[in-house]
Each structure stands twice: as C-alpha cells, then as structure tokens.
C-alpha positions in Angstrom: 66.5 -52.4 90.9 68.1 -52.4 87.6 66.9 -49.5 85.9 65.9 -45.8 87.5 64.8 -42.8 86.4 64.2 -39.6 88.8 62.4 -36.5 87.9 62.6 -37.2 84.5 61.3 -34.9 81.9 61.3 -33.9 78.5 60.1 -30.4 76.9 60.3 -30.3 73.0 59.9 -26.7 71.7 57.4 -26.2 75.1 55.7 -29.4 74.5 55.6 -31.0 77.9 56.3 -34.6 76.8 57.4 -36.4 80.1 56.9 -34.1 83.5 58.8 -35.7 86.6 58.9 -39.3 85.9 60.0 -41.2 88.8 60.1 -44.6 87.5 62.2 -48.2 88.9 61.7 -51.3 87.5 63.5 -54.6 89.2 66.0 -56.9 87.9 63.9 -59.9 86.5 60.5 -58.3 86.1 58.3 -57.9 83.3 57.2 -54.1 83.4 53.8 -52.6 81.4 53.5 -49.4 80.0 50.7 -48.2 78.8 48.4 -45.0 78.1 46.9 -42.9 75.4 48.4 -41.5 71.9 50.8 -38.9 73.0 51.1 -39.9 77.1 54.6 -40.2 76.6 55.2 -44.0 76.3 57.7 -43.6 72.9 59.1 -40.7 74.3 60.6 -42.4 77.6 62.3 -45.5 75.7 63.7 -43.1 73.3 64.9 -40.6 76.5 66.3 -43.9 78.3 67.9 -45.3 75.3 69.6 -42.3 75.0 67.9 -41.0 71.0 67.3 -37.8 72.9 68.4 -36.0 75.5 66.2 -35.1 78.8 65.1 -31.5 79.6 65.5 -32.1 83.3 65.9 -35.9 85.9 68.6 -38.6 86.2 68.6 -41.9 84.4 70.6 -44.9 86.2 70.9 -48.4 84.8 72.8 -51.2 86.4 74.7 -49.5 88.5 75.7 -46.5 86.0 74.5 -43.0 85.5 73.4 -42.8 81.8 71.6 -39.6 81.7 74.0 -38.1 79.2 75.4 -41.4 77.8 74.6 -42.0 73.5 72.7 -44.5 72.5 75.4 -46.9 71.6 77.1 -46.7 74.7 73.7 -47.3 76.9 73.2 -50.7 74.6 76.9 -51.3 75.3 76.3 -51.6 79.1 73.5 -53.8 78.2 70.3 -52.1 77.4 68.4 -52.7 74.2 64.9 -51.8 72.7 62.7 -52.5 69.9 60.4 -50.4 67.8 56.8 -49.6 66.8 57.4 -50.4 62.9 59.8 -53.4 62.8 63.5 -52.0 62.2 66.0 -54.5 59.9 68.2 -54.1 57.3 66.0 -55.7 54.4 68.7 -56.8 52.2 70.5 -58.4 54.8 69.8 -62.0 55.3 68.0 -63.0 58.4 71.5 -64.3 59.8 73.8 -60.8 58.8 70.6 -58.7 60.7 71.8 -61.0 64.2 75.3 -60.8 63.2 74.9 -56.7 63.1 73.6 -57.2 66.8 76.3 -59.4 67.7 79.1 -57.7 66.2 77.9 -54.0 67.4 76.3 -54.4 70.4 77.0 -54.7 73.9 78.7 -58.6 72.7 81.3 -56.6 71.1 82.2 -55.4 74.4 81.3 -58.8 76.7 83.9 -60.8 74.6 82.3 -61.9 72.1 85.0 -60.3 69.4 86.0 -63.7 68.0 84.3 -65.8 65.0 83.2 -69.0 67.2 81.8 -67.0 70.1 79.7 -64.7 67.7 78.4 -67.3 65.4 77.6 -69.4 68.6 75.8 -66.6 70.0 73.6 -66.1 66.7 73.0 -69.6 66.2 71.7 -70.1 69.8 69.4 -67.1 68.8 68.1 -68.3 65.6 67.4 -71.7 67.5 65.3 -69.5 70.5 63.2 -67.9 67.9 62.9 -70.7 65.3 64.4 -68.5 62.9 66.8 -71.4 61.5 64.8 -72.4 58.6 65.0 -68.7 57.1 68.0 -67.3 58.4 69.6 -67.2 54.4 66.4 -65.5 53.8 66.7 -61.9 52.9 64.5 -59.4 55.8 62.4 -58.0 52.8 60.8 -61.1 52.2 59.8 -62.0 55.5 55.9 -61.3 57.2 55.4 -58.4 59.7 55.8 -61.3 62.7 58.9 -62.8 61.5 60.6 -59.2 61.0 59.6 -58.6 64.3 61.4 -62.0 65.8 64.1 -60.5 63.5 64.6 -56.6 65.4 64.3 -58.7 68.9 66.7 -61.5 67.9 69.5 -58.6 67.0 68.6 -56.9 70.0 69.1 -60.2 72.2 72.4 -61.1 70.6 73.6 -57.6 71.8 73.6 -59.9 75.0 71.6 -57.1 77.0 70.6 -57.4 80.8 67.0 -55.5 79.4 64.7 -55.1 76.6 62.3 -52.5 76.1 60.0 -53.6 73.7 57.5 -50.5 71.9 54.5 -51.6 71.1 55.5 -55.5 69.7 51.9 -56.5 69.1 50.7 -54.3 66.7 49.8 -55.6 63.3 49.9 -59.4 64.8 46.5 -61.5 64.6 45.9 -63.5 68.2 47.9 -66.6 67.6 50.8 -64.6 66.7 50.1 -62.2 69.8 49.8 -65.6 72.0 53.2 -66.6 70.3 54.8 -63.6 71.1 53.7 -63.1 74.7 54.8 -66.8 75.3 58.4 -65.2 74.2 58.5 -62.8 75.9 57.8 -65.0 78.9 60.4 -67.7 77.8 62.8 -64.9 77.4 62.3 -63.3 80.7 62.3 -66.9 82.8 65.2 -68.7 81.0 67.2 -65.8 79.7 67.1 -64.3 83.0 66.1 -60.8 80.3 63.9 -57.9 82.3 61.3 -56.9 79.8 60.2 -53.2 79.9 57.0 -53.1 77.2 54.7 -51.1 76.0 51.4 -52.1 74.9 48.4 -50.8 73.5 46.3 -53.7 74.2 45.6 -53.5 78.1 44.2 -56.6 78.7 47.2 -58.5 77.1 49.9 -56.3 79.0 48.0 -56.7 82.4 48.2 -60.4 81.5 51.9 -60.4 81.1 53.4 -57.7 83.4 53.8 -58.1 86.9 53.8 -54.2 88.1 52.4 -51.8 85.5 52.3 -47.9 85.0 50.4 -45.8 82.7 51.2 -42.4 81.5 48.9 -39.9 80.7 49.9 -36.1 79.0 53.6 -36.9 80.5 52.7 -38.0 84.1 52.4 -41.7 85.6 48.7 -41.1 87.0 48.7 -45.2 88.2 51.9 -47.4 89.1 51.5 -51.0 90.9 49.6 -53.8 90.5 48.4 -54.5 87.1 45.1 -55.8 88.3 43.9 -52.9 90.2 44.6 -50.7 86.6 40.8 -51.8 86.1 40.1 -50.3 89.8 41.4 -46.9 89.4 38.6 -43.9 88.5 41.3 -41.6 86.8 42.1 -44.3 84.4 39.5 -45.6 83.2 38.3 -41.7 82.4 41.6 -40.8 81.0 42.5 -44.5 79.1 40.0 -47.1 79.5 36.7 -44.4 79.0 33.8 -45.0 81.5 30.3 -47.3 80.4 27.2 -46.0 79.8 
C-alpha cells in the first residue's frame, strides 16, 4: 500500500463533496476512477494533493501522514498529478516546462540540485515521451496531445513514486488515446510509477486499470475488479444508464 485515505470527506459551504472515502491503492498498480459529473472524482485528487483541505478522514502516502501537509510538500515526498485542461507555462519552451518540474519538485529534494543530474533527468524525459524534436518549442504552439505529454513529463521529472492523472483523454482522437494508454502502461512497468487515473471513458479505464472504483454523489458505491463494473445493478443505473 502506497497511498490511504480513511474516512475521508469534504463539505464545501454544506455541499457534501466526498462522504467517508476509504480508499488504498498498492504500490505498482494502475488504479481507475470513475463516475458521473460532480461524484467527486476532481475533488479527491485536489483533497490528496493537498489544493484543499478535508472536512473530516486521514490521508497517508508512503509511509507519511499528509492530511494537513501543502501541496508542495505532498509532491516533495513524491506525489504528483495532472489536470483536466492541460497546465504549462506557454512561453516557456518545451525543455524550461521539465526543468520547472525538475528544479521544483520532489528532484529538488532527491538530489537532483546540480546542473548534470537535472539536465540528465529532463533529457531522459524528453527521450520517454519523444518530446526531443520540440523541446526548443515554445508550449503555446504545441497541439492539445503534445501539451498534455508536456504537464506529465514535468510531473515525472518531479521524480514521483505516483501520478494521478484527471481525466488525460479528453479532447484526444483514438490513436492518440491508444498512444497515451500505451504510456501510461510503459510508465507504470518500466518506471516502476503507480498511476492513480480518472477517466470518463469506461471502457478504456477498465481496459487499463487493474482494480477500479467509482464514485457516485461523494461515495465509492463499487471498488474491485474492473470487469465486474459491467455486473453491478447500482452502477449501471447511477453511471452506465440501463437499456431499453
């Protein structure tokens, strides 16, 4: 287990976001989230990653109680995520958006506070993605799939133990969703990266993710096999809508 969270929930101005979210995901494992608009999903990446505080529960991540840690400090210890709308700096060149990773991130704090070890660390990135070719490239000019290699690649060369990805196929036609998933899989396997990710495309996330849980109004109503997520009756009336 490298990631926990118990009793978890989140109340903003009596909106019941999350309600008692008991959730552990396994070092090494690909983990689906899914669920309707407004279960929750956004909500418990930005609780974990520390954007806001929770109402109530315990958050623990390698080994370390980060229920009341900042954001910074929970990517220091080696815990990054993505977003819905791709994040960069669009003036910076492909490269400088990496180096912000390296140079702020948890590699700041792993050792990687000389010239050499950085610019090794983004160059190794750049090659992983196949970014090389446009890393001089300014973010701006770059297509909604590249940005996106862009946010992960500065996540990655925070040198993080786990990504949490929000949502990384919207906007992407099939062969870039293919691409991607292949990615994520590569970066998982040979990176040795757990990948926490939520996805609004269900057939693709059971695909990828080997235990899955969906959310619905704030509570996990299905965690387990990703499989039997076709199987259960209260999601497919709450998610997946029954046939006529």
């Amino acid at each position: 287990m490298i990631l926990q969270t118990v009793r978890l929930s989140k109340n903003f101005a009596g909106l019941v976001a999350l309600s008692n979210v008991d959730l552990t995901v396994a070092q090494g494992e690909i983990f689906g989230i899914a669920g309707p608009n407004g279960a929750g999903k956004s909500t418990l990446f930005n609780v974990i990653a520390g954007t806001f505080p929770p109402s109530t529960g315990e958050i623990f991540f390698a080994g370390h109680n980060i229920t009341r840690l900042k954001s910074h400090q929970i990517c220091h210890l080696g815990l990054g995520r993505t977003f819905q709308i791709p994040a960069t700096f669009p003036t910076l060149s492909v490269y400088d958006n990496l180096r912000v990773g390296a140079v702020f991130g948890s590699g700041s704090v792993r050792g990687l506070t000389n010239h050499r070890a950085v610019a090794e660390q983004i160059r190794k990135t750049l090659s992983f993605l196949d970014l090389t070719a446009c890393q001089d490239q300014p973010a701006t000019n770059l297509d909604i799939y590249s940005m996106k290699l862009v946010m992960l690649g500065s996540i990655l060369c925070t040198d993080c133990q786990v990504i949490m990805l929000d949502e990384p196929l919207a906007g992407l036609s099939i062969l870039e969703i293919r691409s991607f998933l292949d990615l994520i899989r590569r970066i998982n396997q040979e990176m040795g990266i757990t990948v926490i990710i939520i996805e609004h495309l269900l057939d693709m996330l059971i695909e990828i993710s080997q235990r899955m849980m969906i959310l619905h109004n704030g509570k996990i109503i299905f965690l387990g096999e990703p499989e039997a997520v076709r199987e259960t009756e209260e999601v497919i009336n709450v998610y997946l809508g029954t046939e006529e």
